[in-house]
C-alpha positions as CSV (number, residue, x, y, z in Angstrom):
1,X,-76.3,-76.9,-88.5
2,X,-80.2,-76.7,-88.1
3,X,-81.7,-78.9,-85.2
4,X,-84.6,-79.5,-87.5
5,X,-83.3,-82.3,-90.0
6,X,-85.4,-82.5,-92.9
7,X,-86.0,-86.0,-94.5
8,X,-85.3,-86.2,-98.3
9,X,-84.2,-89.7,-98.4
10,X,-84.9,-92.6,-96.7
11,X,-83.5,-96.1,-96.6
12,X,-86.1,-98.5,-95.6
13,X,-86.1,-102.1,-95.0
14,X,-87.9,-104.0,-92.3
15,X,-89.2,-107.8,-91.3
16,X,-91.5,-106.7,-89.5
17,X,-94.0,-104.4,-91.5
18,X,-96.5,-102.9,-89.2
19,X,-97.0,-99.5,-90.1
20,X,-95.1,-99.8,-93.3
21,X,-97.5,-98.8,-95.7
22,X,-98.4,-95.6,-94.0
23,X,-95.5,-94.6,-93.5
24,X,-94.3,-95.0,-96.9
25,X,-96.9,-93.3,-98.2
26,X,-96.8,-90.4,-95.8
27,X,-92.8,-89.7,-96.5
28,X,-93.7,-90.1,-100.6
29,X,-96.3,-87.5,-100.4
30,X,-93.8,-85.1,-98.8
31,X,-91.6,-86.1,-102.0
32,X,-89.2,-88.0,-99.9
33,X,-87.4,-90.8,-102.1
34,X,-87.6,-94.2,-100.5
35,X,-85.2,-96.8,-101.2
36,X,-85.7,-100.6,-100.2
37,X,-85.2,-104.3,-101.0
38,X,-86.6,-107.5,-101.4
39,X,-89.8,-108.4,-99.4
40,X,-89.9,-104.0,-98.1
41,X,-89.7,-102.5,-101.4
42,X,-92.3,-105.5,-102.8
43,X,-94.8,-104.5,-100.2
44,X,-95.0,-100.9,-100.7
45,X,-95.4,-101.1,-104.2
46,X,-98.0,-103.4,-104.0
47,X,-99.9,-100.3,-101.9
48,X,-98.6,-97.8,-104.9
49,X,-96.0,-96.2,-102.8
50,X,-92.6,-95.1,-105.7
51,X,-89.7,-97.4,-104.3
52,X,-86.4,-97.2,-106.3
53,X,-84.3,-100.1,-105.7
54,X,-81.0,-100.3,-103.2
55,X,-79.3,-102.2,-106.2
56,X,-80.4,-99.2,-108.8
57,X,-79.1,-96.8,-106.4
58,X,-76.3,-98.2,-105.8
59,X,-75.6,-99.5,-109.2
60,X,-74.4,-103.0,-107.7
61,X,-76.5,-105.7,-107.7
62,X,-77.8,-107.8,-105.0
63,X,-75.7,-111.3,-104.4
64,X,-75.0,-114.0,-102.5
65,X,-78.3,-114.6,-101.9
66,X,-78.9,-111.5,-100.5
67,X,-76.1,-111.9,-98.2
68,X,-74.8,-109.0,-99.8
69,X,-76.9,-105.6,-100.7
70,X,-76.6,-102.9,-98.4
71,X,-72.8,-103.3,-97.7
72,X,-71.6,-101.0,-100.2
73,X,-70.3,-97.1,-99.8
74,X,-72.9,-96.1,-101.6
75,X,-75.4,-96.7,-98.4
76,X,-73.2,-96.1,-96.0
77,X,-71.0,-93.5,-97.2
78,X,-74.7,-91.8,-98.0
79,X,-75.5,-92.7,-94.0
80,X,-72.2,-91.6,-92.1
81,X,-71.0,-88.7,-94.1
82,X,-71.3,-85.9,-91.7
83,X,-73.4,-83.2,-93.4
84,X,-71.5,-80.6,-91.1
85,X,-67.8,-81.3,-92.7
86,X,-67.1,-79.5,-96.1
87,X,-64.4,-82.5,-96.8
88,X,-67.4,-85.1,-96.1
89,X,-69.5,-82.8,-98.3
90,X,-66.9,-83.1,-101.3
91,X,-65.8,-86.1,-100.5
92,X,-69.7,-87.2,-101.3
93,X,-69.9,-85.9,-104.4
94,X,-67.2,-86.5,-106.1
95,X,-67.9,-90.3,-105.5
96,X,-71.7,-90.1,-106.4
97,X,-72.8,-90.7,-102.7
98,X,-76.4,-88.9,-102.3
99,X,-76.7,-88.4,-98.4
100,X,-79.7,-90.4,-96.8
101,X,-81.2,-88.9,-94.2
102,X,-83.6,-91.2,-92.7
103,X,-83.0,-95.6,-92.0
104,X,-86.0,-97.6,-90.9
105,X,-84.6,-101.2,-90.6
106,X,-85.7,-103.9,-87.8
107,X,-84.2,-107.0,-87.9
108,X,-84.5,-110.6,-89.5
109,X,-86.5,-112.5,-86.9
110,X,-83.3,-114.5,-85.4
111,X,-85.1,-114.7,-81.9
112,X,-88.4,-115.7,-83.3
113,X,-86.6,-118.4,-85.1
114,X,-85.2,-119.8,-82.8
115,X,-88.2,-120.0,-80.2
116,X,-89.8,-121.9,-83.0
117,X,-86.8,-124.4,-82.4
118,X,-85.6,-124.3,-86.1
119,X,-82.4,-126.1,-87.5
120,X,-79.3,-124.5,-86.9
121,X,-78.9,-123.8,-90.7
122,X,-82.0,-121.5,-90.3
123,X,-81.0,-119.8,-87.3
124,X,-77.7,-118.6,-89.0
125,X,-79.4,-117.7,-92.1
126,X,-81.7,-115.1,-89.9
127,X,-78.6,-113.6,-88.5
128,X,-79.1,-110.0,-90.0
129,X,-75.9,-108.8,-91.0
130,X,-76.5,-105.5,-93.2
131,X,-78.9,-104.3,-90.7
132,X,-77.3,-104.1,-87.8
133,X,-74.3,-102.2,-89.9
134,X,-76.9,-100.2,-90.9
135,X,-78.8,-98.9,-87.7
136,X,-75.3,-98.5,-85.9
137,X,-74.0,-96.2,-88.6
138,X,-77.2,-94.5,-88.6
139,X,-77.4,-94.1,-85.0
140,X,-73.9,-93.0,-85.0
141,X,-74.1,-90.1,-87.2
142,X,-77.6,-89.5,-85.7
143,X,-76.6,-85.3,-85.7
144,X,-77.9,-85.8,-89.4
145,X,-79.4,-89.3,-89.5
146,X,-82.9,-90.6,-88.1
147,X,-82.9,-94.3,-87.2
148,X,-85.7,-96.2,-86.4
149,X,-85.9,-99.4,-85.2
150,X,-88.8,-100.3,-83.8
151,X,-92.9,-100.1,-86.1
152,X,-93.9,-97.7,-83.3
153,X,-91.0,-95.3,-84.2
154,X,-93.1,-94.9,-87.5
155,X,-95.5,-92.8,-86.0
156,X,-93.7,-90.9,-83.6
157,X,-91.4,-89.5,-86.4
158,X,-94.3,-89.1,-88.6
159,X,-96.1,-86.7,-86.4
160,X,-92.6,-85.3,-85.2
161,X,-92.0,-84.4,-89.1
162,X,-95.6,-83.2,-89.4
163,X,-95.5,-80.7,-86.5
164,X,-91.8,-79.4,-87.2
165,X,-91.1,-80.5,-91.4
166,X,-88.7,-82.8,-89.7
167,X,-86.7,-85.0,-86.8
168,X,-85.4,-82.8,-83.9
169,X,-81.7,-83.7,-82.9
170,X,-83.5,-85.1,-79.1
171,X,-85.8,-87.3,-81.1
172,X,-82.7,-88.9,-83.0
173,X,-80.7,-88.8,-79.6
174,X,-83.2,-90.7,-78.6
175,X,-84.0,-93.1,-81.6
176,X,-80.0,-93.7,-81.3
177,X,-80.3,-94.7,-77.7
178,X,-83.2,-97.3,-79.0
179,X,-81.3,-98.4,-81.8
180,X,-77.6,-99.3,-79.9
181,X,-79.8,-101.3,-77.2
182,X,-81.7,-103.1,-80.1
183,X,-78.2,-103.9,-81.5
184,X,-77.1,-104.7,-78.1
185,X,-80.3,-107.4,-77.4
186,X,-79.7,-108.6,-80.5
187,X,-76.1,-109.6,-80.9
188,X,-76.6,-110.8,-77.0
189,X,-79.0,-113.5,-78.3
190,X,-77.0,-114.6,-80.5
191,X,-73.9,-115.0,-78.7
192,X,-76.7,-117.1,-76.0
193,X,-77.6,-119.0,-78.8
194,X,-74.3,-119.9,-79.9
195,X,-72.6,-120.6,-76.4
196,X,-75.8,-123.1,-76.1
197,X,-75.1,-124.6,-79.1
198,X,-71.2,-125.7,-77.8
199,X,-72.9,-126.5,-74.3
200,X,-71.4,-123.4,-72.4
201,X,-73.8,-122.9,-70.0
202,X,-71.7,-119.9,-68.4
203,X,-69.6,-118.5,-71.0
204,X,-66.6,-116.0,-70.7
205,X,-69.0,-113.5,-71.5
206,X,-72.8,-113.1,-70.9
207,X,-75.0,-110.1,-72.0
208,X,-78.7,-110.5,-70.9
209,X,-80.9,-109.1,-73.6
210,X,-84.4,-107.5,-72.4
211,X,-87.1,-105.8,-73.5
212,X,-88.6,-103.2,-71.6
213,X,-92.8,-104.7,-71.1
214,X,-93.7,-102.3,-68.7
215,X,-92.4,-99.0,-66.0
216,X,-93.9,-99.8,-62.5
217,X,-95.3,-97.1,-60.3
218,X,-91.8,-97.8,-58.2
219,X,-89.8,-100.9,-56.3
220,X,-90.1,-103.2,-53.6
221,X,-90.6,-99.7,-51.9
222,X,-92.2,-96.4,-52.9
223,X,-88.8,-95.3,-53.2
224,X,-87.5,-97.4,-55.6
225,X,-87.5,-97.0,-59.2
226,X,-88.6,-100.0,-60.8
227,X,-89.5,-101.4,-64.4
228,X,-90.6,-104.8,-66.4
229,X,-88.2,-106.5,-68.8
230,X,-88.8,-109.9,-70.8
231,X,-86.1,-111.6,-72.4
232,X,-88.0,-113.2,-75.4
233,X,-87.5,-117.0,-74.0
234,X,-91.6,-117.2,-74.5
235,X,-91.4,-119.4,-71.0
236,X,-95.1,-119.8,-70.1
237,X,-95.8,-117.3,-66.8
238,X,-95.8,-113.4,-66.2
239,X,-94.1,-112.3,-69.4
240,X,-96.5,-114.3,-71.1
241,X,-99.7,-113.2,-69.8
242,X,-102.3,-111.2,-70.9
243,X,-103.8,-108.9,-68.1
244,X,-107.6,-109.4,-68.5
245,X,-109.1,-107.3,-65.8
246,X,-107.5,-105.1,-62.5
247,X,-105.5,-102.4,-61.4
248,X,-101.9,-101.8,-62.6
249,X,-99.6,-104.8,-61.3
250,X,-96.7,-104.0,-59.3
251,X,-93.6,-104.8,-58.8
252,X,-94.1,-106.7,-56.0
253,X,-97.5,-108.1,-57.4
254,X,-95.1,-109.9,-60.7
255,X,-92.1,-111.0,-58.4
256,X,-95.4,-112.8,-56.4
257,X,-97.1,-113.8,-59.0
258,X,-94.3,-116.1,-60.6
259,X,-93.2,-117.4,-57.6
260,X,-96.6,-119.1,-56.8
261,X,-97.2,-119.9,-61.1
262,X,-93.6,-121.0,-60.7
263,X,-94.8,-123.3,-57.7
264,X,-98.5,-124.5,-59.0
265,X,-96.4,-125.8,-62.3
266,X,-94.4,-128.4,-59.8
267,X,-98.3,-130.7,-60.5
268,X,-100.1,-132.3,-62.5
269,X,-103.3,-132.6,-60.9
270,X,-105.6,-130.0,-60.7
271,X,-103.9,-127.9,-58.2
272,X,-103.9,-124.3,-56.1
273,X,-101.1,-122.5,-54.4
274,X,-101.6,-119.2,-52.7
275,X,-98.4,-117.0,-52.1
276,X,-97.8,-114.2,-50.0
277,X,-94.5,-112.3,-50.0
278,X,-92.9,-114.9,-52.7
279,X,-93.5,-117.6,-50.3
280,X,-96.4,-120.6,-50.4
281,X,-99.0,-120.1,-47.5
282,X,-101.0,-122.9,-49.3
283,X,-101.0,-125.3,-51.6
284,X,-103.1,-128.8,-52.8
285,X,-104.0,-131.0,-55.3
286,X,-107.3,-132.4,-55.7
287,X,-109.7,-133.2,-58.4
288,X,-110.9,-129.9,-59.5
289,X,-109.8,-126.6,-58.6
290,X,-112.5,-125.8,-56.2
291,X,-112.0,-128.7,-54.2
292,X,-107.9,-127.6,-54.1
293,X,-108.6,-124.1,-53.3
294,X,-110.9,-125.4,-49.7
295,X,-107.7,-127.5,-49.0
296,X,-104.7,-124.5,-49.6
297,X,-106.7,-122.1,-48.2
298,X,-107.0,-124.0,-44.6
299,X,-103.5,-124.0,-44.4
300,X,-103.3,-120.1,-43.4
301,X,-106.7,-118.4,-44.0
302,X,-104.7,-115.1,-42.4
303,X,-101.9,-115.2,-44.8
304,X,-104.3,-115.5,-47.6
305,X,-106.1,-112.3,-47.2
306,X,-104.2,-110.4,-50.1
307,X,-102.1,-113.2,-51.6
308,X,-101.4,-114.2,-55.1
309,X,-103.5,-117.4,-56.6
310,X,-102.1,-119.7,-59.2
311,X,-103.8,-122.3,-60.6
312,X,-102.4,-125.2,-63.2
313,X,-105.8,-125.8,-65.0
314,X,-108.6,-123.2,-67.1
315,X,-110.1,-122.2,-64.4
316,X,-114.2,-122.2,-63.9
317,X,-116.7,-120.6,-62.3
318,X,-116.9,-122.5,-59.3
319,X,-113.1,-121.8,-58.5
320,X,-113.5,-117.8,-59.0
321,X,-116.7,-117.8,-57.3
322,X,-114.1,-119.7,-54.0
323,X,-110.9,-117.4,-54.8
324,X,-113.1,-114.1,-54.7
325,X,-114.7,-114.8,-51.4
326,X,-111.3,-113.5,-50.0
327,X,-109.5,-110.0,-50.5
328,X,-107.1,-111.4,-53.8
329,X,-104.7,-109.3,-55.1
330,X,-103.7,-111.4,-58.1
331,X,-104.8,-114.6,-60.1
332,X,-102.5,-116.2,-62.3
333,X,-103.9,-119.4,-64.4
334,X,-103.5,-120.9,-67.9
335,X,-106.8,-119.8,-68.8
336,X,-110.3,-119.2,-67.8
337,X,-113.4,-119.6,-68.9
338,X,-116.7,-117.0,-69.5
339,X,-118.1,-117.7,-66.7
340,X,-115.3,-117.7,-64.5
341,X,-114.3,-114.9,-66.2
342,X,-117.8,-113.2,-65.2
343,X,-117.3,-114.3,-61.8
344,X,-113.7,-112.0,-61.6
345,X,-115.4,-108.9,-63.0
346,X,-117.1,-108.2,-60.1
347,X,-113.8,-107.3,-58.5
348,X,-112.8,-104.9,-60.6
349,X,-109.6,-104.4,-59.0
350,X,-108.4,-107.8,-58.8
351,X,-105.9,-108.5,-61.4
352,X,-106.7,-111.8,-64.0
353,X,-103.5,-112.7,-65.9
354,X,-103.9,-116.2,-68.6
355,X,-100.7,-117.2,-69.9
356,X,-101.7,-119.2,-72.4
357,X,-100.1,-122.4,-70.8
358,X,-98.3,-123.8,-68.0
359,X,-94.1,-123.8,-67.7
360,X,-92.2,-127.2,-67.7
361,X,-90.7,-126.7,-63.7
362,X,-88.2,-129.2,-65.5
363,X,-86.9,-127.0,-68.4
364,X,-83.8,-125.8,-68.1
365,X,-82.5,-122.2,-67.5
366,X,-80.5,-119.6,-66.2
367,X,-81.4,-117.8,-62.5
368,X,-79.9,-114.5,-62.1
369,X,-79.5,-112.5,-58.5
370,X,-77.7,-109.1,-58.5
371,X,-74.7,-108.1,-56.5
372,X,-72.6,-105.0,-55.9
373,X,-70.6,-104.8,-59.4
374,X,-71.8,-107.4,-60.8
375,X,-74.7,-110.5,-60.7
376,X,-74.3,-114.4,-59.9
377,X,-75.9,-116.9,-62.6
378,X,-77.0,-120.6,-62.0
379,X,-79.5,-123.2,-63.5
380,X,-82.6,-122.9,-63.0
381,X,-83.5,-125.6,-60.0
382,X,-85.6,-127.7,-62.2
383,X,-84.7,-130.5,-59.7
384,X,-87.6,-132.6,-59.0
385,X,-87.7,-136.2,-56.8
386,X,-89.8,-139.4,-57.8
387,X,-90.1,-142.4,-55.5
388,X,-87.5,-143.6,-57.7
389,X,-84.7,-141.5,-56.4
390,X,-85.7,-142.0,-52.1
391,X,-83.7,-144.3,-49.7
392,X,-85.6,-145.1,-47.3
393,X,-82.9,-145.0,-44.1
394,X,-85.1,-145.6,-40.8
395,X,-86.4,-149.0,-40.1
396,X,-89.9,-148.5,-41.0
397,X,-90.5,-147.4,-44.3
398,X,-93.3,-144.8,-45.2
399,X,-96.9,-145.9,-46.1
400,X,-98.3,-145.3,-49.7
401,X,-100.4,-142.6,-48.4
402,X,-97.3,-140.9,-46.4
403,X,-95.2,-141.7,-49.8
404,X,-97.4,-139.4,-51.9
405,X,-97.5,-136.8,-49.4
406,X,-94.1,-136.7,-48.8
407,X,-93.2,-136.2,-52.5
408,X,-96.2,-133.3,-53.0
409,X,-94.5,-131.6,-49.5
410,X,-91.0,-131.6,-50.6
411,X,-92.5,-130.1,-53.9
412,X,-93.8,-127.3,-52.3
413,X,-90.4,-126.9,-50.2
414,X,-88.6,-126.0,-53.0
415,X,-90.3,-122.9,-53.3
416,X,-90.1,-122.0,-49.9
417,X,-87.1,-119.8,-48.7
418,X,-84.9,-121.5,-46.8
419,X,-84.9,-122.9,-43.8
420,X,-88.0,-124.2,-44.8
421,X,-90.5,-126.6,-43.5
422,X,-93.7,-128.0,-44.9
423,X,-95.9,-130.1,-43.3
424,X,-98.5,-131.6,-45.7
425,X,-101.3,-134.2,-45.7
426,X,-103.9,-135.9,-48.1
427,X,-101.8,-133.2,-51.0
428,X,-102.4,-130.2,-49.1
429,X,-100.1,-128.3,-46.9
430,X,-101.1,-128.1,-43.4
431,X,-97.9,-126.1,-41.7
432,X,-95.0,-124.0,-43.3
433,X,-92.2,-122.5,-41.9
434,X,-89.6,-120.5,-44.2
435,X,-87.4,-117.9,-44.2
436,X,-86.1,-118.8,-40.6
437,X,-82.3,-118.5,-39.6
438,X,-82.1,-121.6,-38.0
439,X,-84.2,-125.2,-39.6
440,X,-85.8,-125.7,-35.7
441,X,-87.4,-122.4,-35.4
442,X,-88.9,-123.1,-39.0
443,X,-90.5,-126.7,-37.7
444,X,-91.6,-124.9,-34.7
445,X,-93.6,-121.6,-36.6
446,X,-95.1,-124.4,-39.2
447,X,-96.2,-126.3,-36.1
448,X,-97.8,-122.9,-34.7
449,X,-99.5,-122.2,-38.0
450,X,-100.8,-125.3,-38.0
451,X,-102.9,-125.3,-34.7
452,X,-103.8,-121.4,-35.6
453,X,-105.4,-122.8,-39.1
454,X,-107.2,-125.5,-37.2
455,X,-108.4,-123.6,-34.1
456,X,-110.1,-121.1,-36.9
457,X,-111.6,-123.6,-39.1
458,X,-112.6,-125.1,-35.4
459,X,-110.8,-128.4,-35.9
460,X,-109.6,-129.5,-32.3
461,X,-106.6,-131.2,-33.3
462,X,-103.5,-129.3,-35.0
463,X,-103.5,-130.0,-38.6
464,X,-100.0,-130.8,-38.7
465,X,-101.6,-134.6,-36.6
466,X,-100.6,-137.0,-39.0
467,X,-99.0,-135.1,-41.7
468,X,-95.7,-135.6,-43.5
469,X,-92.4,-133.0,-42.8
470,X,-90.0,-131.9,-45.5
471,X,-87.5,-130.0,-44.9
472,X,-85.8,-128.4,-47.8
473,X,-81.7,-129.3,-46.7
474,X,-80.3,-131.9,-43.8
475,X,-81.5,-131.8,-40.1
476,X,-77.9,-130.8,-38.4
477,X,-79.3,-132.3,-35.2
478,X,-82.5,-133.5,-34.1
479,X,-84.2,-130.8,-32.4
480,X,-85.9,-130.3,-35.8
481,X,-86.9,-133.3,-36.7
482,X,-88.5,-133.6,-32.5
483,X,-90.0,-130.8,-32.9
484,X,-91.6,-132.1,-36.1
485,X,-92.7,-135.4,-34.0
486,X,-93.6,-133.7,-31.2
487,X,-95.8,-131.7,-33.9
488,X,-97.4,-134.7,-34.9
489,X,-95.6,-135.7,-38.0
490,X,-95.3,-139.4,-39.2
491,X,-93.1,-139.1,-41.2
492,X,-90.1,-136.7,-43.2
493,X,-88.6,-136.1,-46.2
494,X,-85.0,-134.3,-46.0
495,X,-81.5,-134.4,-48.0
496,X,-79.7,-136.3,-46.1
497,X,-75.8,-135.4,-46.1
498,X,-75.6,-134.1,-42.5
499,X,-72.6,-135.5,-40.5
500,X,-74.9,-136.1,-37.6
501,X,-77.2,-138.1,-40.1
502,X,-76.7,-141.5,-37.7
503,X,-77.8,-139.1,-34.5
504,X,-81.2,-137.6,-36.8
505,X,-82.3,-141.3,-38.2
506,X,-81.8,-142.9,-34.9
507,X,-84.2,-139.7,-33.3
508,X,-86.8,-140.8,-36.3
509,X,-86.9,-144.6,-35.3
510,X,-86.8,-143.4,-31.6
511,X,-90.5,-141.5,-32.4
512,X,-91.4,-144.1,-34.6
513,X,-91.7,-141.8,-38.1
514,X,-90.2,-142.9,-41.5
515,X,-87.9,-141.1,-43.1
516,X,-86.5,-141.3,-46.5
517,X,-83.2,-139.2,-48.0
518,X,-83.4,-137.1,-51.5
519,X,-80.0,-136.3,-51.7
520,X,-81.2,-133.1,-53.6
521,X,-81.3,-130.3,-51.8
522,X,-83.5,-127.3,-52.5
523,X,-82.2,-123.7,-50.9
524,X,-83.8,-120.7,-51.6
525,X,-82.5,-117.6,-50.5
């Protein structure tokens, strides 16, 4: 059997109809006969393309709505007879089955559906059922069969066909590989769909359906391979976002770049965080962006240099004209206007990404971190504290001032890897200490950082004096919470839940700070 597979007859039916016409008309001007249905075989002979019917083919009609059209041996017996196999061959003819050589079917829109929050009844009746049986037989048989899949498959084959009079047996390979994994995705979100539907937030099983966005140059290191998948959910941050200036993002640049959109999403002020590494080195609130960017940025001007920017707002001129006054790797916004936008092309290098809106840090969600032979899933921590939810447990009880602090610091915590420690004041950050084996060590380097930030803004008192403390789990003993006094906090914000919670509170009324209890605790590893 010929590598070369010539195309005499195709099978085409697609929801999605980029590149249709041109490709219908490119396979009828090679006299290839085209067969189609419904909305497909409308559209191309609307542009004058010759379309015979599936039903006329097959000489069954259509029914059940449509439910029923392609499932019949006339389409599939023509897709998976194998055209090396005499008894296939015979088999063929003697029932009538002409052998089709070529199926271009994408799917009815069941993801797009349901992102658009339809009623059940209309997600089910978008569950494609004749083309998935379709593509899989194709892509089964592909030694004689060309699948596509995909509108860009169009003009790959097209040009393929040009060049050689027909589809090489690596291209189908190929378009098979595509076409299982679009099977795959699809039936995957599906089966999500459905386990949502009866509340089964971890079903028995769970296939994660991706689409490949973008390869990166390589990993966390130049060693490592390392690509971009999106999973469809439409969730406002780096799958969403268009890159509108700057150099190639890496992979290190996007796991960055959602951790501080991820963070800047926590407010709803006008607001700033700067991340390095996937951790916060500054963040504020204020009235505008400009003003928030002077208060993040005094938290660790070091750290800065090279960090990832997020803002929660469109941002303006006056906050790129504050952002680029630093070495910036990435900025990551909602939006920007002209002239901010104007501002940003001077660095041609930095990278500008607008997503087109801000996420809901209290949607709900899946997290996924891999493991050898296998992966651990949780919700999302969409957790978030109000005043509400605080017990106040030391005998005085925090001021208004130290009450808004205290909820903007704890916050922040969340997004800092555990042990963490913020100190914060007037809704900025003024210390933090993360990623720290032990919770005192953490208190002690966000102290540190705090009199380094004020010694080079040439302040003369730490700017931890008279902040707030959060610490993202329970003190286990006091050391951290002295250490935090001794740093010139007033008052903290923990968990609570420690069994030396009497010794910590009775450290706290000791040094005279307020403390109040979450009972929500926010690791992150």
């Amino acid at each position: 059997m010929s590598d070369i597979l010539p195309i005499r007859r195709a099978l085409i039916s697609v929801s999605d109809k980029a590149g249709l016409v041109e490709f219908g008309r490119f396979l009828a001007a090679r006299g290839v006969e085209i067969l189609s249905t419904g909305g497909t075989a409308r559209a191309l002979r609307e542009a004058g393309v010759p379309v015979k019917d599936v039903s006329e083919h097959t000489g069954f009609p259509e029914i059940l709505d449509g439910r029923v059209k392609t499932l019949v041996p006339q389409v599939h017996g023509g897709i998976l007879g194998r055209r090396d196999l005499a008894e296939h061959l015979a088999q063929m003819d003697r029932h009538g089955i002409a052998p089709i050589d070529l199926v271009a079917v994408n799917l009815y829109p069941f993801e797009a559906t349901v992102a658009q929050g339809a009623s059940s009844e209309d997600c089910i009746e978008n569950i494609d059922i004749g083309g998935p049986a379709m593509i899989r037989s194709a892509a089964k048989n592909h030694a004689g069969v060309a699948v596509l899949t995909e509108p860009a498959h169009f003009a790959e084959v097209q040009a393929e066909i040009e060049a050689r009079g027909g589809t090489t047996l690596a291209t189908r390979r190929r378009l098979a590989a595509a076409a299982y994994a679009r099977t795959a995705a699809y039936d995957a979100a599906i089966s999500g769909w459905f386990a949502r539907q009866e509340g089964q937030a971890f079903p028995p099983r769970l296939t994660l359906p991706g689409v490949l966005r973008q390869g990166l140059r390589y990993g966390e290191n130049p060693h490592q391979q390392a690509a971009f998948y999106v999973d469809g959910s439409n969730r406002p941050g780096i799958a969403t976002a268009r890159q509108v200036q700057g150099k190639e993002l890496s992979y290190n640049n996007l796991n960055d770049t959602d951790a501080a959109f991820e963070c800047v999403a926590e407010f709803d002020r006008p607001a700033i965080v700067i991340v390095k590494h996937a951790n916060p080195c500054g963040a504020a609130v204020a009235g505008d962006l400009a003003g928030a960017w002077d208060k993040a940025l005094l938290c660790d001007p070091v750290s800065a240099f090279g960090g990832i920017v997020a803002a929660n707002r469109t941002l303006d001129a006056a906050a790129a004209e504050k952002i680029t006054a630093i070495f910036t790797e990435v900025v990551i916004a909602p939006d920007a206007d002209d002239a901010a936008k104007a501002v940003f092309a001077r660095k041609k290098n930095l990278r500008l990404l607008l997503t087109g809106g801000m996420p809901d840090a209290a949607a709900p969600g899946l997290a996924f971190k891999s493991v050898a032979g296998g992966f651990l899933a949780q919700s999302r921590d969409a957790g978030q504290v109000d005043e509400s939810m605080l017990k106040v447990v030391t005998q005085r009880a925090p001021s208004r001032a130290e009450m808004a602090d205290l909820i903007f610091a704890f916050r922040v915590c969340k997004h800092v890897k555990s042990n963490a420690i913020v100190y914060a004041k007037g809704m900025a950050t003024v210390g933090i200490g993360a990623g720290q084996m032990n919770r005192v060590e953490s208190s002690r380097i966000a102290a540190w950082k705090s009199e380094a930030a004020a010694k080079a803004a040439g302040i003369e008192r730490p700017l931890a004096q008279g902040s707030v403390v959060a610490s993202d789990a329970f003190f286990p003993f006091a050391d951290g919470l002295e250490t935090a006094a001794a740093a010139g906090a007033t008052a903290v914000i923990q968990p609570g839940g420690s069994i030396r919670d009497a010794e910590v509170i009775a450290a706290a009324d000791k040094a005279g700070l307020a403390m109040v209890f979450t009972g929500m605790r926010h690791f992150r590893h």
